[in-house]
C-alpha positions as CSV (number, residue, x, y, z in Angstrom):
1,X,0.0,0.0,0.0
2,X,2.0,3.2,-0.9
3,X,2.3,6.1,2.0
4,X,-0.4,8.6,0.3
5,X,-3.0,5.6,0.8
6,X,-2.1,4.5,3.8
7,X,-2.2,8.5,5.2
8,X,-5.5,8.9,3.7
9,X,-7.1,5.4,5.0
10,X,-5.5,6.4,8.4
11,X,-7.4,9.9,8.4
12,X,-10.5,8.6,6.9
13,X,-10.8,5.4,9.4
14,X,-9.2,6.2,12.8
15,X,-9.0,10.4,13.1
16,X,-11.8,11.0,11.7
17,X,-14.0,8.7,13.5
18,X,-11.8,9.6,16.9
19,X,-12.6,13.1,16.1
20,X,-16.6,12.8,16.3
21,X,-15.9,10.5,19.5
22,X,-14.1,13.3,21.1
23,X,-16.0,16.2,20.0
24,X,-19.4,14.2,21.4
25,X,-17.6,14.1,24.5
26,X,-16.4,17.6,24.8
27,X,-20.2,19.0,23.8
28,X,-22.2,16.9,25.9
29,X,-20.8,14.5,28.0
30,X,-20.8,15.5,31.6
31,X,-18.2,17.6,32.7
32,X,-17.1,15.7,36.1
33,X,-15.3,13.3,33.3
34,X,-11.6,12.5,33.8
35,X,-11.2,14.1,30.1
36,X,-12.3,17.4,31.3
37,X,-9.4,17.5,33.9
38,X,-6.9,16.9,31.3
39,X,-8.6,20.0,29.0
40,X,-8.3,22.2,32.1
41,X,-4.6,21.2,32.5
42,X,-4.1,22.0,28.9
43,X,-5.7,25.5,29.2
44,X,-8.8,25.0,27.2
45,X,-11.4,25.1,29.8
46,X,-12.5,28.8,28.8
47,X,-12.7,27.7,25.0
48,X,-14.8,24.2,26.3
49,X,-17.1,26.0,28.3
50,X,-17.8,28.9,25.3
51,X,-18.2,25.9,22.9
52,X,-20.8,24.3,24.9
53,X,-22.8,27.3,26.5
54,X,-23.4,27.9,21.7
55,X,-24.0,24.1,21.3
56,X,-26.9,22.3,23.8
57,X,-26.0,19.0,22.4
58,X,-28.4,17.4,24.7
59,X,-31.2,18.9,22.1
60,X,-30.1,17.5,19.5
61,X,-28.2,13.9,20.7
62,X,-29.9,11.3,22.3
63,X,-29.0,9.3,24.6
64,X,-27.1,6.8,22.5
65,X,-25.1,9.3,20.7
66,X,-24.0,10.5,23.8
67,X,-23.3,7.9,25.8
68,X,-22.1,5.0,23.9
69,X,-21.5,5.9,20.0
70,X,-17.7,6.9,21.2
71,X,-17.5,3.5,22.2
72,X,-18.0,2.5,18.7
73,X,-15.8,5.1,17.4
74,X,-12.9,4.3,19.5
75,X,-13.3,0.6,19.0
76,X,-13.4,0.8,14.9
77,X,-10.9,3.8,15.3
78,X,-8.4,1.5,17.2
79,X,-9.1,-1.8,14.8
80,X,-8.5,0.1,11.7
81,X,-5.5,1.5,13.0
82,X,-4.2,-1.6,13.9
83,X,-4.8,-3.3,10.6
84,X,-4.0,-0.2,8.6
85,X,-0.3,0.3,10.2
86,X,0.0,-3.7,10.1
87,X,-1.1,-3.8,6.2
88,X,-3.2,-6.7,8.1
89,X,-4.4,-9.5,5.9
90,X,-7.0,-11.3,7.7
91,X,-6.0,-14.4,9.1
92,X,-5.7,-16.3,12.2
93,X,-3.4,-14.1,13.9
94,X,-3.9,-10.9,13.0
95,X,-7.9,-11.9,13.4
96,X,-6.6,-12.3,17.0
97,X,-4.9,-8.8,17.1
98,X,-7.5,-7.0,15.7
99,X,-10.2,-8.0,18.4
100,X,-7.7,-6.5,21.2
101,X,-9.9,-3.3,20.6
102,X,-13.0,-5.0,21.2
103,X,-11.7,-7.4,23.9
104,X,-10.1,-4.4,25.8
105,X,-13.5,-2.5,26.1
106,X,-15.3,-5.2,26.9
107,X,-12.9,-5.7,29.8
108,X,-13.0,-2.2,30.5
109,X,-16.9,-2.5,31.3
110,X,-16.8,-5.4,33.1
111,X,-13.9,-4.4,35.5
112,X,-17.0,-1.2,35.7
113,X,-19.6,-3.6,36.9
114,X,-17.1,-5.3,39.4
115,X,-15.8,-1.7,40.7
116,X,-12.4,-2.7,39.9
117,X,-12.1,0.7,38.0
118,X,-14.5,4.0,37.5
119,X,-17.2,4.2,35.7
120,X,-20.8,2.7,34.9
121,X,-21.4,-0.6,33.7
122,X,-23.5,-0.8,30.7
123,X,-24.1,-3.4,27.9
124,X,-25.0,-0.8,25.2
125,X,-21.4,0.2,26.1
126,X,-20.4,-3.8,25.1
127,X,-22.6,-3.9,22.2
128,X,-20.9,-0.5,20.7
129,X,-17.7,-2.2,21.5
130,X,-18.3,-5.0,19.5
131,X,-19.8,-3.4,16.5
132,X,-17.1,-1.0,15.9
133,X,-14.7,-3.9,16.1
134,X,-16.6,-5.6,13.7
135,X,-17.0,-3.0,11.3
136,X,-13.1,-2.1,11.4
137,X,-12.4,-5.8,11.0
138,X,-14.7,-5.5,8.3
139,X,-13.2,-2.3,6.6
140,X,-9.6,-4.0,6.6
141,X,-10.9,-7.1,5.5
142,X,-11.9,-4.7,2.4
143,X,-9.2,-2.1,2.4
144,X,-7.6,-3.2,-1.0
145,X,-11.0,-2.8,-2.5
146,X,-11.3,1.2,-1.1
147,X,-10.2,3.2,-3.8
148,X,-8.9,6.6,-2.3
149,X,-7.0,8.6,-4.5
């Protein structure tokens, strides 16, 4: 896969979709969130707060796209990078590597449940998990058929 390709499938699949992931979070997600600490440290609490006080996400997102859909994005964001930097073909082992995405937020939720780390359990959270695993598999299952030029 030459460089140009390869740059462009990387933007396309993993900083794009880790882009909307983020953005949901810094519009609507509460701002108690450990991400908001580390936006305050960076200096960007007086640009996060004028950014949400013009956007009221919350009347335009629902629940879902609040909540879990940057699940989904980080775990197809994460899968396609790992297949994209591999130049993955699918087969038994990088299958294997590619579900470390998925696998890891799964974990993630149920080390939540058991209070082993912060955070709220919640299945949705699994089932975004998985489907943005899938779909990455899926997309570097299919890479050489994406024509970006």
């Amino acid at each position: 896969m030459t460089n140009v390709k390869t740059s462009i499938q990387l933007v396309i699949f993993v900083v794009f979709p880790m882009l909307i992931g983020g953005t949901i979070y810094v519009i609507a997600r509460p701002t108690s969130i450990i991400l908001f600490s580390w936006l305050n440290d960076l200096g960007l609490e007086s640009f996060i707060i004028s950014i949400r006080s013009v956007i009221n996400a919350n009347d335009f997102l629902n629940n879902w796209t609040i909540y879990n859909s940057p699940a989904l994005f980080w775990s197809f964001s994460f899968t396609c990078f790992l297949g994209i930097i591999w130049n993955c073909n699918i087969d038994l082992e990088s299958f294997s590597i590619l579900l470390i995405p998925m696998c890891s937020g799964i974990v993630a939720e149920i080390l939540q449940k058991t209070s082993v780390i912060n955070g709220t359990f919640d299945i949705v959270d699994i089932r975004s998990y998985i489907i943005g695993g899938l779909l990455g598999i899926f997309i570097i299952n299919h890479r050489t058929k994406i024509r970006v030029t």
